[in-house]
Structures are given as structure tokens and as C-alpha cells.
PAVEX-80021 format. One record per residue (C-alpha): x, y, z. Coordinates in pm, 1 decimal, padded with zeros to 6 digits, m for minus. Example, Ala and Ser with C-alpha at 12.3 -4.5 7.8 and 13.67 -1.06 7.14 Angstrom:
<nodes>
NODE        x        y        z
NODE  01230.0 m00450.0  00780.0
NODE  01367.0 m00106.0  00714.0
</nodes>
This chain:
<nodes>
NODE        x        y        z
NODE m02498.3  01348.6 m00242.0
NODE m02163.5  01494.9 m00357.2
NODE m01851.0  01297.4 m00425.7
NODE m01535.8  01526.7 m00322.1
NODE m01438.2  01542.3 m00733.7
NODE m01816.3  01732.5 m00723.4
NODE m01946.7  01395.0 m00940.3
NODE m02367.7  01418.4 m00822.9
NODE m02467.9  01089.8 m00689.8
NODE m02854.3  01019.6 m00713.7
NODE m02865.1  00758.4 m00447.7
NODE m03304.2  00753.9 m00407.5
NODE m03427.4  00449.6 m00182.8
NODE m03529.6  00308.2 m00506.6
NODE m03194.8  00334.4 m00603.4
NODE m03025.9  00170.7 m00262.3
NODE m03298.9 m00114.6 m00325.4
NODE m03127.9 m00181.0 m00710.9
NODE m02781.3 m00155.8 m00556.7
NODE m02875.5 m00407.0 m00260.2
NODE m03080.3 m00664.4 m00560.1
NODE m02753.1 m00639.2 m00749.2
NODE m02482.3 m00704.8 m00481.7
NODE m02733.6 m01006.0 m00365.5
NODE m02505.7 m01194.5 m00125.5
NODE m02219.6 m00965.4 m00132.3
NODE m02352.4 m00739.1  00151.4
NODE m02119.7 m00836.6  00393.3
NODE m01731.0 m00790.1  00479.5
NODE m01645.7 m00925.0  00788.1
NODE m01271.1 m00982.5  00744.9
NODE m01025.7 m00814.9  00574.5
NODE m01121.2 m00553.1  00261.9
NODE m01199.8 m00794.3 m00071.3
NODE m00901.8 m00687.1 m00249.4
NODE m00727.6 m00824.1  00041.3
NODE m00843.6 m01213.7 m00112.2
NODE m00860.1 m01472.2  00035.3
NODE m00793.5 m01308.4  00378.8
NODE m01069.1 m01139.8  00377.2
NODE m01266.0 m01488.7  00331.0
NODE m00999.8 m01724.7  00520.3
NODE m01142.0 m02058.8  00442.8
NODE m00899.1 m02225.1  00484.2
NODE m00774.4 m02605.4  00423.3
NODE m00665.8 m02783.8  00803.1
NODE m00258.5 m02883.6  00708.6
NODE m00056.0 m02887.7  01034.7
NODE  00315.2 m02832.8  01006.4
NODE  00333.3 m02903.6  00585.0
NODE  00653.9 m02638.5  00533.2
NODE  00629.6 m02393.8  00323.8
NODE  00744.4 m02377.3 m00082.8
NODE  01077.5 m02200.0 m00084.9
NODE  01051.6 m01900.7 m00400.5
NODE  01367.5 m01716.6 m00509.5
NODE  01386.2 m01391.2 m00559.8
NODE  01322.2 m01131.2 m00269.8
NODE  00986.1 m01098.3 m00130.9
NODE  00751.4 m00888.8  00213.2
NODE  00823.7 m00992.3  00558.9
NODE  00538.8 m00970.1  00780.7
NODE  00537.4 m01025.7  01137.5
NODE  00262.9 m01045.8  01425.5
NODE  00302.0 m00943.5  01738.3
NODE  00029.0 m01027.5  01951.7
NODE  00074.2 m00847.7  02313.2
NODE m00217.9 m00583.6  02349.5
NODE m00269.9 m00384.9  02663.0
NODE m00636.5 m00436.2  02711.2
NODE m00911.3 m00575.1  02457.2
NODE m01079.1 m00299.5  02211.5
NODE m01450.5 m00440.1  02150.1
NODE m01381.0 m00392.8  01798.3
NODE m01087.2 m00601.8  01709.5
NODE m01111.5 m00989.3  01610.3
NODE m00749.3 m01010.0  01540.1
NODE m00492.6 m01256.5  01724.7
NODE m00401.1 m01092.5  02013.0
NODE m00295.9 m01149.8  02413.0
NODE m00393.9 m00933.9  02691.1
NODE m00196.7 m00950.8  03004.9
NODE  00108.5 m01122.7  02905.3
NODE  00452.7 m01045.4  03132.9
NODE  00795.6 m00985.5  03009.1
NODE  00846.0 m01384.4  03065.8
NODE  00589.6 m01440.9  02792.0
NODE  00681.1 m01174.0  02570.3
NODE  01083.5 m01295.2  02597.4
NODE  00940.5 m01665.9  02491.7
NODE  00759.0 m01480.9  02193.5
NODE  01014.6 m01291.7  02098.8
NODE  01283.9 m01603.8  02109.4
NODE  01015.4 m01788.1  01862.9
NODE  01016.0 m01495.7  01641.3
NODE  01404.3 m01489.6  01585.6
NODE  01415.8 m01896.7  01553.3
NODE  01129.0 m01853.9  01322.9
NODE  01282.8 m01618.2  01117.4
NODE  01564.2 m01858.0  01042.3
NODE  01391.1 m01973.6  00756.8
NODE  01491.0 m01674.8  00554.4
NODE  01813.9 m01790.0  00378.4
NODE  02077.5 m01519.0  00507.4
NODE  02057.4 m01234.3  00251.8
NODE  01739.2 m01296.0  00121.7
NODE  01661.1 m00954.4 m00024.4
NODE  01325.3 m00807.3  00164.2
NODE  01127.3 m00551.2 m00060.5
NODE  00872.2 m00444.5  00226.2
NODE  00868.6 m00510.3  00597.3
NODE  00557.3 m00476.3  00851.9
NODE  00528.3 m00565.5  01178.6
NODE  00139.9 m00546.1  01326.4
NODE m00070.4 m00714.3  01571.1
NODE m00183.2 m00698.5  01806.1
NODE  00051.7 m00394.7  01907.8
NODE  00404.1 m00415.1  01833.4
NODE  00501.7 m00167.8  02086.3
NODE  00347.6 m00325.0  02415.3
NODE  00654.9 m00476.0  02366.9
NODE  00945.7 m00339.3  02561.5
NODE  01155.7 m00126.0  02308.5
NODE  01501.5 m00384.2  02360.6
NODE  01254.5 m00668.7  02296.2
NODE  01140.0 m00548.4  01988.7
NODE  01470.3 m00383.9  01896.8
NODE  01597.2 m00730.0  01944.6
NODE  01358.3 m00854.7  01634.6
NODE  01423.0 m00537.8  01395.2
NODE  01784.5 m00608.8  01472.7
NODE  01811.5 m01006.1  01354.4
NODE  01526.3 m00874.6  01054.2
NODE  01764.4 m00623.8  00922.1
NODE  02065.6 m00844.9  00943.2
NODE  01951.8 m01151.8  00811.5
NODE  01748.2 m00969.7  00532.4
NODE  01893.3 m00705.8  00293.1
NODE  01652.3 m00447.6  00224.4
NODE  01656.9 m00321.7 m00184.0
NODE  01445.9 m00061.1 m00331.9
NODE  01278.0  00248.5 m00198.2
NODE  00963.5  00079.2 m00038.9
NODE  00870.3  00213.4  00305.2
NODE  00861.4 m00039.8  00675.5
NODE  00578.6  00027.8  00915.1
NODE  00552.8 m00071.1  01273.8
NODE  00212.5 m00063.0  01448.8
NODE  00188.5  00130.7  01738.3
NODE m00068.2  00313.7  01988.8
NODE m00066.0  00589.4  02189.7
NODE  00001.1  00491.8  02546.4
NODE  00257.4  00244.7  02394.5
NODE  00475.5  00362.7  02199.2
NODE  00796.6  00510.4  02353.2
NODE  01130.9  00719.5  02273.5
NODE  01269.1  00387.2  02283.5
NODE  01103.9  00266.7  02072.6
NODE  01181.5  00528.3  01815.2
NODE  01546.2  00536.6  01886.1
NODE  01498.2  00184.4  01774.2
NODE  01280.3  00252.3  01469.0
NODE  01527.0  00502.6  01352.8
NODE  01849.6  00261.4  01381.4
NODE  01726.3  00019.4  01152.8
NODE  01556.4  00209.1  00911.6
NODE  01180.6  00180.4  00997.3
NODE  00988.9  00494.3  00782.3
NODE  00663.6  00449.1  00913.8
NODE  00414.5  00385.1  01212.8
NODE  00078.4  00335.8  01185.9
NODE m00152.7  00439.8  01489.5
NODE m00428.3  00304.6  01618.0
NODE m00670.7  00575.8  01731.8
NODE m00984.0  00499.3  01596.6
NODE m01170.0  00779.2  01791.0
NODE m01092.4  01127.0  02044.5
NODE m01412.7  01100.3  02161.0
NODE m01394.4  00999.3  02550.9
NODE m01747.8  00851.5  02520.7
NODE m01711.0  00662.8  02214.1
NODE m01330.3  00526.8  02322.2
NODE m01484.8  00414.5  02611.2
NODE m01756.7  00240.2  02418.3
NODE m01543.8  00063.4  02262.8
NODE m01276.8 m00019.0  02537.5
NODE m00975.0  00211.1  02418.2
NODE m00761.1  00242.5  02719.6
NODE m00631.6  00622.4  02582.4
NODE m00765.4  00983.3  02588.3
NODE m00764.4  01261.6  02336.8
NODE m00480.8  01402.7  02482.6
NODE m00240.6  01084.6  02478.9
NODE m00323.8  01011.6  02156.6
NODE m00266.7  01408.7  02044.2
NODE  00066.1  01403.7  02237.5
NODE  00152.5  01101.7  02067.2
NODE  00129.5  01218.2  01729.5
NODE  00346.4  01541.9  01775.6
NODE  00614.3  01316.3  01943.9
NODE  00573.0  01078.1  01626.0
NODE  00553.7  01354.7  01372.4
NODE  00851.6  01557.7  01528.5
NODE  01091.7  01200.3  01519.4
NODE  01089.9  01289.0  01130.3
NODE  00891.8  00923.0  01103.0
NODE  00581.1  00919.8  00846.0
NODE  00241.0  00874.2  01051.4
NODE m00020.0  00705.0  00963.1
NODE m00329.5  00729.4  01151.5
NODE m00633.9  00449.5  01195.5
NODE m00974.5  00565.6  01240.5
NODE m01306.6  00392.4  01238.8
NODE m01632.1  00478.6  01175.3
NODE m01965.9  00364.6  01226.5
NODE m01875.4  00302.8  01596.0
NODE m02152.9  00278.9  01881.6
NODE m02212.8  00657.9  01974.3
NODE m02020.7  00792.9  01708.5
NODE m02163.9  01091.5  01506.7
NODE m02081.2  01268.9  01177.8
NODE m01954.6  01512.8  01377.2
NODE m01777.8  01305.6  01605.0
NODE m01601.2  01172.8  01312.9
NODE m01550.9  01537.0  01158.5
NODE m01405.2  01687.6  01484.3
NODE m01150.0  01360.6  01505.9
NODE m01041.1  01366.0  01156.5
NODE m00995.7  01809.0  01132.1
NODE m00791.2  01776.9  01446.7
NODE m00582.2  01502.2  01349.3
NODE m00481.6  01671.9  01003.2
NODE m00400.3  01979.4  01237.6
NODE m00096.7  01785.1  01406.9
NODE  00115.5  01742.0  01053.4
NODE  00055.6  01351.8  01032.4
NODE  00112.9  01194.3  00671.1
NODE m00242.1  01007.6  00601.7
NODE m00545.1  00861.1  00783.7
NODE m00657.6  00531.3  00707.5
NODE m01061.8  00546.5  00773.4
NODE m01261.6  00208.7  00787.5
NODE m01580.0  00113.3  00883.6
NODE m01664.3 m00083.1  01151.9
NODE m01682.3 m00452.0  01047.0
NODE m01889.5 m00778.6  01249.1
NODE m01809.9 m01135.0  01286.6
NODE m01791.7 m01360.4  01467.5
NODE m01548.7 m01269.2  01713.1
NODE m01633.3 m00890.8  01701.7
NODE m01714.1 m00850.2  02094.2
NODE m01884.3 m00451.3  02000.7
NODE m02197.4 m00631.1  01873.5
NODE m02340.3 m00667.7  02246.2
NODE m02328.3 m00243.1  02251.7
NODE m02472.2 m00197.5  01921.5
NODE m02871.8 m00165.3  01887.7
NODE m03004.6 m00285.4  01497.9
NODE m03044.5  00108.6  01415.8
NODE m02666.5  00151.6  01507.0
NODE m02533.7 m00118.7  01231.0
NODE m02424.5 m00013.5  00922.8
NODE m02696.8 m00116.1  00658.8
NODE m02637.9  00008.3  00285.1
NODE m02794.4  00337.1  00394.8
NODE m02609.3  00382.1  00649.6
NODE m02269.2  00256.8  00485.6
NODE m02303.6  00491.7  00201.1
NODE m02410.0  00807.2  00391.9
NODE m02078.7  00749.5  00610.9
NODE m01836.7  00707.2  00364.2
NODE m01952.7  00980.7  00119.6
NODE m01925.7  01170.0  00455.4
NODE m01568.7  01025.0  00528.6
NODE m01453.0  01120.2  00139.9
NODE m01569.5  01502.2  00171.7
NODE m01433.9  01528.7  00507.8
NODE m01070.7  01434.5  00413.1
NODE m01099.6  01646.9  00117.3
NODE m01221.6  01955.3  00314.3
NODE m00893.4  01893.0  00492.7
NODE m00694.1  01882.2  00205.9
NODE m00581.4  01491.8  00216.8
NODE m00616.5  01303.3 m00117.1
NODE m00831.3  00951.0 m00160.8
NODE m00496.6  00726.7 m00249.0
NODE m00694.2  00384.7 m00185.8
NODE m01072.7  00368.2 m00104.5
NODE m00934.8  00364.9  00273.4
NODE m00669.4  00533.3  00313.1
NODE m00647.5  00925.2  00278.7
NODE m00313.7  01127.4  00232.0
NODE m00205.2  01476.4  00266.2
NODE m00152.9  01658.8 m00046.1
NODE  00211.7  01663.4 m00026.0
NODE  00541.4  01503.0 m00220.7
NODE  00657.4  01351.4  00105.3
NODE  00313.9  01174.0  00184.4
NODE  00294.2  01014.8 m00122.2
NODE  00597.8  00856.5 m00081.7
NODE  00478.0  00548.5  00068.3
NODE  00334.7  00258.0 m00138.8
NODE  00175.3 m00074.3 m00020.2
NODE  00307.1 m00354.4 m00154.1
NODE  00228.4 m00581.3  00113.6
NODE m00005.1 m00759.1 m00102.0
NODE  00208.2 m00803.6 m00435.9
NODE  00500.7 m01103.4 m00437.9
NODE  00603.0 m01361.6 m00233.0
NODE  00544.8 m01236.3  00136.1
NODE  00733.4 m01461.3  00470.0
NODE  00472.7 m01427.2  00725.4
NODE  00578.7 m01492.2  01141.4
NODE  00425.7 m01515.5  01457.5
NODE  00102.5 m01645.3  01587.5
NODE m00156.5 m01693.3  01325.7
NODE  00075.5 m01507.7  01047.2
NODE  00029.0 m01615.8  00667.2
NODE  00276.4 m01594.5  00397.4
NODE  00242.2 m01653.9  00065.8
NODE  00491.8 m01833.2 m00193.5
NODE  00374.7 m01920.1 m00531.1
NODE  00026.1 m02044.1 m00551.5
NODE m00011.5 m02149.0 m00165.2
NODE m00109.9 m01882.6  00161.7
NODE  00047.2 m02090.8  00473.4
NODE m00138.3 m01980.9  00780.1
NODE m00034.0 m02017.8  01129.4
NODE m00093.4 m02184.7  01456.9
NODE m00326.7 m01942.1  01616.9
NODE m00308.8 m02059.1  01953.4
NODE  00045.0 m01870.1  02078.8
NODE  00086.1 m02231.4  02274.7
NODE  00127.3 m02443.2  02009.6
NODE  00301.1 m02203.3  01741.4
NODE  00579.7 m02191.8  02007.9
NODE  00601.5 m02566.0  02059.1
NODE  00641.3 m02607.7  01720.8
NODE  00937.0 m02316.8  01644.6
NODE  01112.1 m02439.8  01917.1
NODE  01125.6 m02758.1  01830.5
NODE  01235.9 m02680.5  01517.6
NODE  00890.3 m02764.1  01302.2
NODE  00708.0 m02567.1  01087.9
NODE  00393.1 m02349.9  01251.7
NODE  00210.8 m02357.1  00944.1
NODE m00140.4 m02486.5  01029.6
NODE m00395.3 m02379.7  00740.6
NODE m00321.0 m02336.4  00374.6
NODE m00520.3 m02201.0  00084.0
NODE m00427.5 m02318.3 m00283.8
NODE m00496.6 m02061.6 m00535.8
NODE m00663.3 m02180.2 m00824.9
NODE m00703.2 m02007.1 m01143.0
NODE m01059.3 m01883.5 m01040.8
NODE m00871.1 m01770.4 m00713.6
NODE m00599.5 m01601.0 m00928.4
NODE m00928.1 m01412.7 m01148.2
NODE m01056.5 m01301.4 m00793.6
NODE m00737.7 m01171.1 m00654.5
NODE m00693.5 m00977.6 m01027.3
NODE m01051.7 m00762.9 m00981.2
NODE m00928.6 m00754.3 m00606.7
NODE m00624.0 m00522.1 m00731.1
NODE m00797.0 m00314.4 m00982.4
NODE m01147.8 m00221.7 m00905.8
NODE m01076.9 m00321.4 m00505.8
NODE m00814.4 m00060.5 m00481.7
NODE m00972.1  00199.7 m00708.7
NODE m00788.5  00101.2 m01025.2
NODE m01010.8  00026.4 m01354.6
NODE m01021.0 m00343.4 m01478.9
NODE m00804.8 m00335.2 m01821.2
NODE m00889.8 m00582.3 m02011.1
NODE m00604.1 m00659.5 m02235.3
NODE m00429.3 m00716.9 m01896.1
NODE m00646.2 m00952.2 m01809.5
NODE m00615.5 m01156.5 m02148.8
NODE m00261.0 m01161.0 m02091.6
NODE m00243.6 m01255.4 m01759.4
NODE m00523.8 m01540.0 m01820.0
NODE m00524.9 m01597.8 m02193.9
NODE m00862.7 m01546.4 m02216.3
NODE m01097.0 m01264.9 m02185.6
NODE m01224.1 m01086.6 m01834.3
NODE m01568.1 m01127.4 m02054.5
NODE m01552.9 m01473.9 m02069.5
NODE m01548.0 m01528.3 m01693.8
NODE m01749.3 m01236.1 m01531.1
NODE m02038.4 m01134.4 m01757.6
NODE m02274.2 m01230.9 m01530.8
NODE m02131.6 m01028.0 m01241.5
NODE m02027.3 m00760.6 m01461.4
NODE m02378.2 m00706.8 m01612.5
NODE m02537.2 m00701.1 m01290.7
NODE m02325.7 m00401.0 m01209.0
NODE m02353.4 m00193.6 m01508.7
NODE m02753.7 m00221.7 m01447.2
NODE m02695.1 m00081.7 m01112.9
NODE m02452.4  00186.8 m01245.0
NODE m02205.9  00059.7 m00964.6
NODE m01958.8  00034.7 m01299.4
NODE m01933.3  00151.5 m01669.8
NODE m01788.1 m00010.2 m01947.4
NODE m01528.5  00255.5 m02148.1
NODE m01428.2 m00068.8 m02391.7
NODE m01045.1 m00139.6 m02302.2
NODE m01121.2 m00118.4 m01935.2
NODE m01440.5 m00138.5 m01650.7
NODE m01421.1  00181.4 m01430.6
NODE m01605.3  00198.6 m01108.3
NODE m01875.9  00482.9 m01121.0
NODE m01911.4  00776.0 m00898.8
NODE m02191.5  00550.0 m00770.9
NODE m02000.4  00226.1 m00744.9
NODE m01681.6  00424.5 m00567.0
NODE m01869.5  00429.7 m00250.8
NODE m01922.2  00062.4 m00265.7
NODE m01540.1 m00073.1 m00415.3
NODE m01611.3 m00281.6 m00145.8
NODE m01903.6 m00457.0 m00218.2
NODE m01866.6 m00442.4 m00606.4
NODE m01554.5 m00646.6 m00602.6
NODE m01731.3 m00901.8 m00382.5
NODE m02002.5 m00940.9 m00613.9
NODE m01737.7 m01062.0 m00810.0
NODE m01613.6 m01336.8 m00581.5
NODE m01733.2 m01706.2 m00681.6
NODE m02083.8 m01785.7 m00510.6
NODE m01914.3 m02046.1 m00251.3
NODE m01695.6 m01791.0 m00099.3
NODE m01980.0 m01568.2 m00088.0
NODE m02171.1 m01856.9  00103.5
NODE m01913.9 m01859.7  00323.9
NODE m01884.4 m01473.8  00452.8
NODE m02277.8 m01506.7  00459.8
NODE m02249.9 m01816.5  00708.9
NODE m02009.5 m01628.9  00916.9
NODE m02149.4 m01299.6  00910.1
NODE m02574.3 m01509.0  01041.6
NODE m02335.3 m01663.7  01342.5
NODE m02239.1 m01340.4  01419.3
NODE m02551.7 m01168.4  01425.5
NODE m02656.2 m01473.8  01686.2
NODE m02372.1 m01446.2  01929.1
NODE m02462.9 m01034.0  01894.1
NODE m02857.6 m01129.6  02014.5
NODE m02730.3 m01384.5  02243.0
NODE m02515.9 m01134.8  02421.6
NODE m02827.4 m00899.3  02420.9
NODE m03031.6 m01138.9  02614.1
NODE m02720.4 m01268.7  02860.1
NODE m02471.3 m00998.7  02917.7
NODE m02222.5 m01223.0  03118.7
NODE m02156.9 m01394.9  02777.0
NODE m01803.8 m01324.0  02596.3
NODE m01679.2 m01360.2  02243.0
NODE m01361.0 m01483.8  02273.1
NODE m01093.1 m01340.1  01990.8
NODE m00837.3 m01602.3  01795.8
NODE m00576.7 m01710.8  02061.1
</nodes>
């Protein structure tokens, strides 16, 4: 196995058996990515309605738009199928009252608006939002906004609006142009939507991002291969590639036999395919997910969303001020009782403790690619990175998942195909208890739903 820099990667099953004995536990990702901490392991403390900490300085704006078209068998994310324009007006009005907790002028460094999908809103709706965003807000620096979007969607009015208010970026969800696969998985669009949709997104002058998945039920290498070449042909910016993760509330489970799951076999053979594929096509490996083309104007955008003080709004949205994530109602019933009445719609929150803080610090360095430096670390903690993760740390030099060049831990060539997994094997053992809990509940509602196909896994509401 060849890594696109041509680095040889030895991976024997005696090898994959090491790498598996020295992850232990931290096998599973069922949430968000683990540099993405503690979303991707959201447990969470029950605090209805405490308000949130108020931080100066400017900081992200996220918001969540729930309103989906129909119900991909993939997603677990907060999201509403079938809602009418009375719904989505009551949604919307939340939004804008919500947002009110911004003091006017409150400087905004990054801005993105997901769901769900943002543009099964009507275009004046979600103008409407954009519109009180940018005027309450004041955008400074050169950071990049991104709407979500999908192909049967998104519309010229929506870009009209997206152009009026300074929005740089959309990010598509695709996730396959393979008619059996999409319909595997529920995806409501063809190839040739989703083809025309990029040139009219492309040719708007907007940067385009692209989502695709793999390790999907019927999906092939070269499946994945043809999807990815023909993308790159239509001028988009990057492709974000993930695999295909399972929890609780991941509905494709029922669909999937054992062999189709993604063990560590499996896992590693896909994304070593994924890396040489986008390199073949000329895009560049920016973040272990997301692949860009080779160009000055592609690398333009940064992600920040994950750095600061961040105002999150909307059903089940988090923020994050100082040393707290607030969480949201995620019933879409109760957060709007509560904005309406003029209460907060925080329901969870998550204090971040120093060993939280340690987590979140391997979560940006080796969880986004970047090496571990450790006179950083002593500075940020006043001790050394040493002192707190030899255990971990040896564990993964045995497995040559990382090596140890002295001022800083690099991933190996090895341990880049599992950035993953090696910066869970870092997270403390009760968080890892936790994604293990969640991940066994899953696999039973996934053999339940084998035995009784009437039964559904309802998403977050």
C-alpha cells in the first residue's frame, strides 16, 4: 500500500492485529471526527435554559437549519422532513429573536449555516436570516462563510442572496452519482441534478465544496473513483470525503450486511484508496477529510469553526464561550417555546476541564494532521505533553501509528490513515466508555431492524 507522497505502508494482518491491540477501545467514531471534541462524544450535562457566559471579543456564528426534503439513511443529524412554509416562517422568526443575543456589532470572524439543509428553505426566508446576520454582526478579517446546500435545493435565488451578503462558499451534499447506491441510501437526486448543480454553483463565481461518503451499502472502489474523477472535471474548489459512520440513530444499518461495515481492514483499504484517488486528480490532502484543488484560489478558505468563542442557533445548536459548550433544545417544539418567550434554549452543557482542554489540544494537532509540539503544549499547560499521555503515546509508537522527532510527535505514514483513531486513543478512558456504549446500542437497533423490518430509528427532533 502506497500513500499519495509514495511513503510504502506495510500494513500485514499481523500488522492490522497490533494497530487494533493498540487503539483498544478507540475503534469507534460515531459522531463527529475526534478533533471535533467533545462533539464528537456529546455527553453532555442535562441544564435547561441556564444562559449562556457572555465573552468579548468577536467570535463564529453557527446556525442550524433543520428543514430536509426527505430522510438520507445515513444522517443522524437534527433535521425535519415535511415541514410547510408555516413551519419554516415560525423557524425562521425564532432564528432572528434568537439571534438577538449578539450585542449589535459584535464582530463575527466566521459564519456557517448547516443542517439539515439550509436551502429547503425558500431563498426570501433564508435571505431574511443572512440579512439580520450581516447587520447585526460586523464581519472582520478574510475568513470565508459557507451555506449548506444540495442539489435539487439550491436555487438562483438563493445565490442572488448568497452573493448580496457576502457568502464565499457552499458546501454540497452529494455523497454519491451512483443511481443504485443514492437510492440505497435514500438521496432524492440523480447524477445529472447534482452535475448541473455544480456548474450553476461553480459558474456564480462561489467556492464549492463537495461532500462525499464512502463505505456506503453498494458502493465500490470504483464507484467512488468514477464519482470523485467526474466531480474534479466540473471546476469545483475541494471534496470533503468521509466514511460512513454508525450510531445510534444511523437508519443505513438495516441495509448493511456485517461484510459491508467498515472494520480496520476495510477502513484502511478505503481511505488509502480515497488519498490516491484525489491525488491522481490533482487535489491536495489539506485536512485528513477534506481534499483541495491545487490552486491559489482553493486554498483560500480556512476552517476556523472550531477555534474561539462560537454563538451557536437553532434547534439542537451548541456554542461555545469560555470553558462551557451550551447545547440546544433538540426538539424544534420546545426550542421555539422558549425563544419566543424570551428564555434561553440552551438545554445541555459540557464544562471543559483541564483534561478536556489536553484532549481538545491533540484534537487540533495530530486530529487535523498537524504534529504535537511539545513546547506548545508546556506553555499552554505548564507542564509537559509527557507527563499526561505516556501511556497513550507509547502505545502508539509500538504500533508505528506515531514517531517521536523530540520537539514534536508526528503521525506516521502508518498512523495518517488512522488520525482518526490515534487521537481517540488519546481521549480519557470514560469518554471512550461512552462512544463504546453508544456505538453496542447501535449495533442492536442494526440486528433488530434485520429481524423486523417495519422498525425505524428515529433521528434527534
Amino acid at each position: 500500500m502506497q500513500t499519495p507522497n509514495g511513503e510504502s505502508v506495510k500494513l500485514t494482518q499481523a500488522n492490522l492485529e497490533r494497530i487494533a491491540v493498540a487503539l483498544g477501545t478507540a475503534l469507534h467514531t460515531p459522531y463527529a471526527p475526534p478533533h471535533v471534541y467533545p462533539m464528537s462524544a456529546p455527553a453532555f450535562t442535562s441544564n435547561p435554559q441556564i444562559e449562556r457566559q457572555r465573552e468579548p471579543g468577536p467570535h463564529g456564528l453557527y446556525i442550524h437549519v433543520p428543514f430536509c426534503n426527505y430522510s438520507c439513511s445515513f444522517c443522524f443529524y437534527a433535521r425535519r422532513i415535511g415541514d410547510g412554509l408555516p413551519e419554516m416562517e415560525r423557524y425562521v422568526r425564532g432564528l432572528r429573536r434568537e439571534l438577538e443575543w449578539a450585542e449589535p456589532g459584535t464582530p463575527l470572524t466566521q459564519l456557517y449555516v448547516g443542517g439539515g439543509t439550509p436551502t429547503a428553505l425558500p431563498a426570501e426566508l433564508l435571505d431574511a436570516v443572512l440579512g439580520d446576520v450581516f447587520t447585526r454582526m460586523k464581519p472582520e478579517g478574510k475568513l470565508i462563510h459557507t451555506v449548506e446546500c444540495s442539489p435539487e435545493s439550491v436555487s438562483d435565488g438563493h445565490l442572488k442572496s448568497f452573493a448580496r451578503h457576502g457568502v464565499g462558499r457552499v458546501s454540497m451534499g452529494i455523497q454519491s452519482l451512483n443511481q443504485e447506491v443514492l437510492d440505497i441510501v435514500n438521496r432524492d437526486h440523480g447524477s445529472g441534478q447534482a452535475l448541473e448543480a455544480c456548474d450553476r454553483l461553480v459558474a456564480s463565481g462561489l467556492m464549492v465544496n463537495v461532500d462525499l461518503i464512502y463505505g456506503l451499502p453498494g458502493q465500490s472502489e470504483a464507484v467512488f473513483r468514477s464519482d470523485f474523477e467526474t466531480l474534479a472535471a466540473r471546476g469545483i474548489h475541494s471534496i470533503t470525503a468521509y466514511n460512513l459512520r454508525i450510531n445510534e440513530r444511523t437508519a443505513v444499518v438495516q441495509d448493511m450486511a456485517p461484510t459491508d461495515q467498515l472494520d480496520l481492514a476495510r477502513l484502511v483499504r478505503w481511505r488509502a484508496f480515497v488519498q490516491q484517488t484525489a491525488a491522481a486528480a490533482g487535489f491536495v490532502q489539506k485536512t485528513w477529510h477534506r481534499f483541495e484543488r491545487n490552486t491559489p484560489e482553493a486554498a483560500r478558505y480556512e476552517d476556523k469553526t472550531g477555534a474561539g468563542n462560537q454563538l451557536g442557533i437553532g434547534q439542537s445548536a451548541r456554542s461555545r464561550f469560555g470553558s462551557t459548550i451550551y447545547c440546544n433544545h433538540a426538539s424544534v417544539a420546545v426550542y421555539l417555546e422558549r425563544v419566543e418567550n424570551g428564555r434561553s434554549a440552551v438545554e445541555e452543557t459540557f464544562h471543559l476541564g483541564e483534561e478536556d482542554r489536553r484532549i481538545r489540544f491533540v484534537g487540533h494537532s495530530l486530529g487535523v494532521g498537524k504534529p504535537i509540539v511539545r513546547e506548545a503544549y508546556r506553555q499552554t499547560f505548564g507542564h509537559a505533553f509527557d507527563d499526561d499521555f505516556s501511556e497513550p503515546l507509547e502505545r502508539m509508537k509500538r504500533a508505528d501509528l506515531v514517531e517521536d522527532a523530540g520537539d514534536a510527535v508526528h503521525l506516521t505514514p502508518t498512523g495518517r490513515l488512522f488520525y482518526d483513531l490515534v487521537t481517540l486513543a488519546f481521549y480519557p478512558q470514560r469518554i471512550k466508555d461512552w462512544l463504546e456504549e453508544r456505538h453496542a446500542i447501535a449495533m442492536r437497533k442494526g440486528q433488530s431492524r434485520a429481524t423486523n423490518p417495519g422498525t425505524v430509528v428515529p433521528g434527534l427532533s
